[in-house]
N, C-alpha and C positions, 0 to 999 in steps of 0.2 A: 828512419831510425837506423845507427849503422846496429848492423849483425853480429851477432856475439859470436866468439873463438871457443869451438867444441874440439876437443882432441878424443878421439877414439882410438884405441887402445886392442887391440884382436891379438883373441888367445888361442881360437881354430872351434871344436867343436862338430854338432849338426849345419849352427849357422856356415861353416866355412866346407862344406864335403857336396858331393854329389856323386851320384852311382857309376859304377864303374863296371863295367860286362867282367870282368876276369874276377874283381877284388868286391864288388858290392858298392856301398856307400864308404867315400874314404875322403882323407883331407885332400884339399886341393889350394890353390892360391886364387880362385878366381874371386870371391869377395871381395879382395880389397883392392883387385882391378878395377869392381865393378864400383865400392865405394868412391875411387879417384872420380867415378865421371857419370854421378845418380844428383840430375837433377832437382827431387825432392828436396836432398838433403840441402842445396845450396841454396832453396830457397828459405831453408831455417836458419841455417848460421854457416858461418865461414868453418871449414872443415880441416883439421889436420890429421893425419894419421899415420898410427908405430905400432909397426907389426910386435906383438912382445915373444909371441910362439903361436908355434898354429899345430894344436895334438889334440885329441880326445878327450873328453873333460874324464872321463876316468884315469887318465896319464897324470890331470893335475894331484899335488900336494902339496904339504902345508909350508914346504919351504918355496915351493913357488909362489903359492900364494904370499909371501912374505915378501919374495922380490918383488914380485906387481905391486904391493903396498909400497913398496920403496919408490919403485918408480911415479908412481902415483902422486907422491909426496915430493919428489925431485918437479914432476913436472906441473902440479896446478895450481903455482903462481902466476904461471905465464897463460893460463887459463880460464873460461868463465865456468866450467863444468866440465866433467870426462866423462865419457861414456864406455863400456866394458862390454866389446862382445865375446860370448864365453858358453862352453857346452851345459846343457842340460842337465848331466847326471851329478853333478857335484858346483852348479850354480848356487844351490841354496846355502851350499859349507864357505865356498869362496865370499861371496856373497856379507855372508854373518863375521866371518875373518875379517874382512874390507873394512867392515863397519865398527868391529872392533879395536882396530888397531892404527886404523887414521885417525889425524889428528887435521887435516883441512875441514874447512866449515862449507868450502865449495859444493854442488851438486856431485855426485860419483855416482852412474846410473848401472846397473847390469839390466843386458838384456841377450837373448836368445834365440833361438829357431827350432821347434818338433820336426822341421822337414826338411827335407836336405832342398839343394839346387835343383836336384831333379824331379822333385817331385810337384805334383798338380796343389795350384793352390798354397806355394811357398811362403809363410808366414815370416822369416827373414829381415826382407829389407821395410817390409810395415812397421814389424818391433823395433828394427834401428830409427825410423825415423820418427818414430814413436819416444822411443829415450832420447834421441836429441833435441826435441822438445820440452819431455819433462827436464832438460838438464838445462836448458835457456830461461825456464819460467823462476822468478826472484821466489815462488815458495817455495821451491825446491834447497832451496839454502838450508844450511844447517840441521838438515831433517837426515843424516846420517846415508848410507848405503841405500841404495832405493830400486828393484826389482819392475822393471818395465817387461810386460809380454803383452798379447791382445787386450790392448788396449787400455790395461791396468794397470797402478801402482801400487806396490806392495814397501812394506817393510822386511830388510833383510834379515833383521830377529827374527819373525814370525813364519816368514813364509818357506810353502813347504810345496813340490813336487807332487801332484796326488795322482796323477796318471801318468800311463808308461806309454801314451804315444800320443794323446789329445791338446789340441794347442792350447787350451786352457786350461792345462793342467797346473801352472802356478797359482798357489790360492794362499789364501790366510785362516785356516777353518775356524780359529776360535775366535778372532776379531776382527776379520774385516779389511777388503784393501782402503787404502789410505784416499784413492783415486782414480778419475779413471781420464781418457784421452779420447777427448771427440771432434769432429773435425774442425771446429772453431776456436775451439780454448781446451786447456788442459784444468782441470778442476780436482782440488784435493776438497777432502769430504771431512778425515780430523784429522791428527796432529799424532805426534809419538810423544807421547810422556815420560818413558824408560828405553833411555839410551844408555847403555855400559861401557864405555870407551877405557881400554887400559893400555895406553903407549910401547911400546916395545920394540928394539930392532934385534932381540931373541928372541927362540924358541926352543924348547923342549918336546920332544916330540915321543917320546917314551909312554903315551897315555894310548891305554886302552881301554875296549867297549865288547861291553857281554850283555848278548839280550837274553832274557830270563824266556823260559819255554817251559811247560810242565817237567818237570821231572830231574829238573836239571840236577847235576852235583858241582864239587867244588874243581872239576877237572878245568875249566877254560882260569878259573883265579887261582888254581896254582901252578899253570904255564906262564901268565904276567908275575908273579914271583919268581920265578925257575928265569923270568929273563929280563929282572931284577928292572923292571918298570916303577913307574916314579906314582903314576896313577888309573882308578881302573872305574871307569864310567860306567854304572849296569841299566840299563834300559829294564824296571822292573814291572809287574803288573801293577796295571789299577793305581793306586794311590801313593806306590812305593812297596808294596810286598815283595818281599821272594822267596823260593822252598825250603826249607829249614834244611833241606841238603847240601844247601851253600854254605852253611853257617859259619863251621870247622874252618874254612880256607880261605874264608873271608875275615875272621878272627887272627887267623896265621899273618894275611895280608895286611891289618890293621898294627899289629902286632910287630912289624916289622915298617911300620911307620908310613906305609902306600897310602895315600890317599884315596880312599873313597868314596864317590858319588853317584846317588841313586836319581834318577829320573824316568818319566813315566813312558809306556810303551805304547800308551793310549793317544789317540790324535791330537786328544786338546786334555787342558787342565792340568791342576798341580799336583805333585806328591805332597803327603801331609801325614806328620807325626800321629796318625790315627788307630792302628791296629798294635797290640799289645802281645800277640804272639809272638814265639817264634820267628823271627824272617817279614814279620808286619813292620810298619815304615817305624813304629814309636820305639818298638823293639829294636831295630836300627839305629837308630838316632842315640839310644842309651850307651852302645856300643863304641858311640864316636864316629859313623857314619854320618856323612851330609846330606841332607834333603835339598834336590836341584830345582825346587818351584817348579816354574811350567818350558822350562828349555828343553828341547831335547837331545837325544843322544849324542848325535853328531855335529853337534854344534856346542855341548856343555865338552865332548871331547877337545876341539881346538882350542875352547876360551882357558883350558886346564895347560895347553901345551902353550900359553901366549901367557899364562899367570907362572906357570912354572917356567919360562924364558925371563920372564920379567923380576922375580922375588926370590930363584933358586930354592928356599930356603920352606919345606910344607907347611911347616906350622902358620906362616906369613901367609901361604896359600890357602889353609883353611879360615886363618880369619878375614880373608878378604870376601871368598866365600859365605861367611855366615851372616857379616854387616851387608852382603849385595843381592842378595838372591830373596829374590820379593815371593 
């Protein structure tokens, strides 16, 4: 059976570093020397590979992210699937972006490394040959943006980073990976129901995020005023609450036509029109605030900067908003 045509795609990261006596763990180019001439992979598919950048996934942003969509888009026609290696700290944002704004029905896999080159037991080049499988397998189709690490498949809506050095630290807490990868077949377990796809080669990038802490006041939403931001994401308690000390500045910011969106600080679950106080989600909601269902922070952030790229115009924004948000 001839071999299908994977393109991978390196953005730098932990996958692409290894320790260095003067400097620590830093980027380096050995990855994709080693990608040119890694066995495994050739015996899953024919391999091409485009360096896109090689930096710290804390370096990436949403305009890069936007060019890699492009590129992405430019190249997999001439593709059966692309695979994405890409840092840890901001895989799940890129990731949710990806998934968001492509418009191929092809596989598009990310995947990653907790461990640098130098370290014992480098999980690396398992995950890369890990995602060039899931991105060879026909149900990998259409199944949007797809998060490969030991030996899992996740969705790149859901999933979330839960640990700060553990190789299995990508999870999905409230439903579940999609998948997993063992050495004979690659098997998905169910399916994605809610995929969000909203096309765009803008972005607005003026959208910020205030996570809610006891006691807070309206100082962090009246600096996104002061620097005349388009929308302001707050990461609230529990169901959507927040301290009636925000209320004032959150008012000021409605009031002056910023968007608004509340979503929850808690691992899993949705915000919900339920508390009637003060700064409670329903009490919110009366206001003209948006309840963000079960997305969170950093991810209801860019899908704001990719709808306000796309409709300019807030009011479009919020009803897109209100019809899509389950």
């Amino acid at each position: 059976m001839e071999k299908k045509k994977i393109l991978i795609i390196t953005t730098g990261g932990t996958i692409a570093m290894k320790f260095d006596e003067e400097f620590g763990v830093v980027s380096n180019n050995e990855l994709v020397e080693m990608l040119h001439s890694f066995p495994q992979l050739d015996d899953v598919a024919e391999i091409v590979l485009h360096e896109f950048t090689n930096i710290p996934s804390p370096y990436m942003t949403p305009e890069k992210m936007l060019e890699l969509a492009k590129l992405i888009e430019q190249k997999a026609e001439f593709f059966d699937g692309i695979v994405i290696t890409h840092g840890t700290d901001t895989l799940e944002e890129s990731s949710f972006f990806l998934d968001t704004v492509l418009t191929t029905k092809k596989p598009v896999i990310m995947t990653a490394a907790m461990r640098s080159g130098s370290e014992l037991g480098l999980d690396g080049p398992r995950n890369i040959v890990g995602a060039v499988r899931v991105a060879t397998n026909p149900k990998a189709y259409n199944k949007g943006v797809l998060v490969v690490l030991n030996d899992e498949i996740n969705a790149a809506r859901d999933v979330v980073k839960s640990d700060s050095g553990k190789t299995d630290t990508f999870i999905t807490p409230a439903y579940g990976i999609l998948g997993t990868i063992d050495p004979d077949k690659v098997i998905f377990y169910r399916d994605i129901v809610f995929h969000d796809q909203i096309y765009t080669t803008e972005l607005d990038v003026n959208v910020d995020l205030i996570k809610c802490v006891s006691g807070l006041d309206g100082r962090f939403i009246n600096a996104s005023i002061q620097n005349n931001c388009k929308a302001i994401v707050i990461e609230a308690f529990g169901r959507g609450n927040i301290p009636r000390t925000m209320i004032p500045a959150l008012k000021e910011a409605l009031a002056k036509d910023i968007i608004i969106v509340v979503v929850s600080s808690s691992h899993t679950g949705r915000v919900l029109a339920e508390y009637g106080y003060e700064g409670g989600g329903l009490y919110l909601e009366k206001l003209g605030v948006i309840l963000g269902g079960d997305l969170k922070g950093s991810k209801m952030r860019l899908k704001l900067m990719v709808l306000l790229g796309k409709y300019k115009d807030p009011e479009l924004v919020k009803q897109y908003l209100r019809n899509h948000i389950r």
